[in-house]
N, C-alpha and C positions, 0 to 999 in steps of 0.2 A: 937543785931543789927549787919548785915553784910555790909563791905565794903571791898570795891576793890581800889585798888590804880595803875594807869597807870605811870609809870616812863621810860622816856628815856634818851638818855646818857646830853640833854640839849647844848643847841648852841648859839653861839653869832647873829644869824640870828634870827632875831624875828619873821620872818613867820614859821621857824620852831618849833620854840617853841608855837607858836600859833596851829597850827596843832593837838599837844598834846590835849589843851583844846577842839579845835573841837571835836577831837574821845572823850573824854570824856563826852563832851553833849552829844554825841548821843549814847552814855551806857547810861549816867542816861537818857535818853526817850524812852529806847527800854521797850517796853512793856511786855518781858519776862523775864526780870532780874532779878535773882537771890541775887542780892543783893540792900539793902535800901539806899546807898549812894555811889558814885563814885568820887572819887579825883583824879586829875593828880598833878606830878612831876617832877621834873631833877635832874639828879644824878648830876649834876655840873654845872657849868660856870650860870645858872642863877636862879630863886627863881621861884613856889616853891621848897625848897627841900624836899625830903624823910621825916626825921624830922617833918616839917612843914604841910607835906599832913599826916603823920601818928597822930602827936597830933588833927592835925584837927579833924579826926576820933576819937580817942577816947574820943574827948571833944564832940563833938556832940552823943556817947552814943554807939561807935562802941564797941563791945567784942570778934569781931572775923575781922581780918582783912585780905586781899587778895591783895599780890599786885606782881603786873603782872607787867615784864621788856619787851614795847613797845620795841622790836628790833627783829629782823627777825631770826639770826641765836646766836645761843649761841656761848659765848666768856668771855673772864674774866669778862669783867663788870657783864653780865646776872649772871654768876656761882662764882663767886668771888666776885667783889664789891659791886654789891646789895644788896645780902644777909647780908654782914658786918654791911653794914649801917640801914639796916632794924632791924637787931639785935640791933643795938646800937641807933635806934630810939625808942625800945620797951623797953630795959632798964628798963626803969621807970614807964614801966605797967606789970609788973606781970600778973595781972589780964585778959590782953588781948591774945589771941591767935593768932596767924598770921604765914602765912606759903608765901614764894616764889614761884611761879609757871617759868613752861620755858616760854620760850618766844616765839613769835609766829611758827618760822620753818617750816618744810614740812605740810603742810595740803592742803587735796581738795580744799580748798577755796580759797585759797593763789594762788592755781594755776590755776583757776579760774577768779582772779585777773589779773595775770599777761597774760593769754590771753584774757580779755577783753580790756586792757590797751595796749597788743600790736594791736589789730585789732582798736585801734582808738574811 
């Protein structure tokens, strides 16, 4: 079973943290995903964490996991602390695979985005 895990850096602003969950609903609805289950996370200041989205996964039957740092341009967090803590949430599974992706950055789409968002 494959799963994806969306983590960002996490905020004491509840709508932002709400946000996470949104993009995560609509990975698990998108009708060409590649993977069987999607979990969101924060890397701090509120729940879930890493940890907590990662045991989830493999209690629910994951063996291969993906987790992708929701932030725009890489930084120590995306390249440095995530991957720490991802490591140190596998630990305890051996048996699981799981690898870091970058984070969102330069892409067509992105910029795409940002002139739909400035034209209103």
């Amino acid at each position: 079973m494959k799963a994806l895990i969306l983590v960002d850096h996490g905020s004491t602003v509840e709508e932002a943290n709400a946000l996470l969950e949104d993009v995560a609903d609509k990975a698990r609805a998108y009708s060409d995903s590649p993977f069987d289950m999607v979990e969101h996370c924060h890397m701090e200041l509120c729940e879930p964490s890493i940890e907590d989205a990662f045991r989830k996964c493999v209690a629910a039957g994951a063996s291969d996991i993906t987790v992708h740092p929701y932030f725009l341009v890489p930084g120590r967090h995306s390249k440095s602390d995530i991957p720490r803590m991802v490591a140190e949430a596998a630990r305890d599974f051996p048996q699981v695979s799981y690898r870091v992706t970058e984070p969102l950055g330069l892409h067509d789409k992105i910029i795409e985005v940002v002139f739909e968002r400035s034209l209103g």
